[in-house]
C-alpha positions in Angstrom: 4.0 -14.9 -9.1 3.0 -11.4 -9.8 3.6 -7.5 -8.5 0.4 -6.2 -7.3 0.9 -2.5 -6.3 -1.4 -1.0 -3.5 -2.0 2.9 -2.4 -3.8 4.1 0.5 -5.0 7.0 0.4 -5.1 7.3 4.1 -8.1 9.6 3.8 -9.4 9.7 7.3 -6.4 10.4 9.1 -4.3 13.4 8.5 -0.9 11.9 9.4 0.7 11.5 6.0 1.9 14.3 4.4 -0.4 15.5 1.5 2.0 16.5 -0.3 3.9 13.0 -0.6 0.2 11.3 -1.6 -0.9 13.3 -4.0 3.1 13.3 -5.8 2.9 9.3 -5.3 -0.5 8.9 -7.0 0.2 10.9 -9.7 3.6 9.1 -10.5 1.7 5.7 -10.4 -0.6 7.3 -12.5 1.6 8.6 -14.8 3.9 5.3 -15.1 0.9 3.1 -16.8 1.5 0.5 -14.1 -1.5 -1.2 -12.5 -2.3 -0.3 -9.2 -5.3 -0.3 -6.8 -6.1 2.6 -4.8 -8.2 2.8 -1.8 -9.4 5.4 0.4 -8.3 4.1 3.6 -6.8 0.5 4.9 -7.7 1.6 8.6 -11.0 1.5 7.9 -11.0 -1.8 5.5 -9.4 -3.1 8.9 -12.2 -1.9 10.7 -14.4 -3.3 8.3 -12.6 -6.5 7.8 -12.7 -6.3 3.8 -12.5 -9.0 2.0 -10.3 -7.5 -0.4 -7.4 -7.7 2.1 -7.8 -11.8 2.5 -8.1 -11.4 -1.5 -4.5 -9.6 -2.0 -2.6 -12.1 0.8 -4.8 -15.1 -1.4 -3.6 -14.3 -4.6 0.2 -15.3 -3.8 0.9 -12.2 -5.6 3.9 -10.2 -4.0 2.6 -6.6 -2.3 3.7 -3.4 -2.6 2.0 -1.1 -0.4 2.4 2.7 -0.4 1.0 3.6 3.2 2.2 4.9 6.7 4.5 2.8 9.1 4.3 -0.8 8.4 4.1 -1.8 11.6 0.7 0.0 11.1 0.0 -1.7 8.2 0.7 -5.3 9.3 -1.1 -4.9 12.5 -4.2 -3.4 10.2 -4.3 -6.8 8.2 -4.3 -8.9 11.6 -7.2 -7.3 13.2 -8.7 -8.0 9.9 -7.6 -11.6 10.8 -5.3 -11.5 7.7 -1.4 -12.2 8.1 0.5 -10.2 5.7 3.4 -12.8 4.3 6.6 -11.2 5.4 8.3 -12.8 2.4 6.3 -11.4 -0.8 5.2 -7.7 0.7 7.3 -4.6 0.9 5.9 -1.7 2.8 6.5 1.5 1.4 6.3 4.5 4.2 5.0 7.7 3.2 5.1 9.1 6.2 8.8 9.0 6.6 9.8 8.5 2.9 9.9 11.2 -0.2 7.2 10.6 -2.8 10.1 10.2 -5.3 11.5 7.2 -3.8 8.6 5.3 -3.4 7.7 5.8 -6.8 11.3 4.4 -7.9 10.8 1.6 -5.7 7.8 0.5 -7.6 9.1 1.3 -10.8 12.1 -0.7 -10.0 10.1 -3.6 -8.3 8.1 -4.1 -12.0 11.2 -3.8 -14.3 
């Protein structure tokens, strides 16, 4: 099983800090790991993108670098996805500092 590493860029809602975004995108940037990066997972709810059904299909384990993941998880059910509780790891960047996040990723893939 593999790491797949999500950010969201949370672009149409102003509630995570932009400071903590931009400092987490450019450490994943900067740490040659793969990641995807979308604009905004409320609105690929909203949407109900495939691509979230494709990241719970792979059977890869998720990290995602959002808001609360309460938020998160709720966002992949409306999409009628369930997020498996035992390979995904929701990483808060509203509460969190950009730094740890970015350590908890690194970490995750060593």
């Amino acid at each position: 099983m593999s790491q797949r590493v999500l950010y969201c860029h949370c672009a149409f809602a102003r509630v995570v800090p932009e400071a903590v975004k931009q400092e987490v995108l450019s450490g994943l940037a900067a740490s040659n790991l793969e990641f995807e990066a979308v604009p905004d997972m409320c609105e690929m709810s909203a949407r109900r993108d495939p691509r979230l059904a494709a990241w719970v299909d792979s059977g890869d384990t998720l990290q995602i670098a959002a808001c609360y993941p309460r938020a998160i998880k709720w966002l992949f059910s409306a999409a009628g996805v369930v997020l498996p509780e035992d390979r995904v790891q929701i990483l808060n960047m509203r509460e969190l500092p950009a730094s740890d996040i970015v350590t908890s990723i690194l970490e995750a893939k060593s």
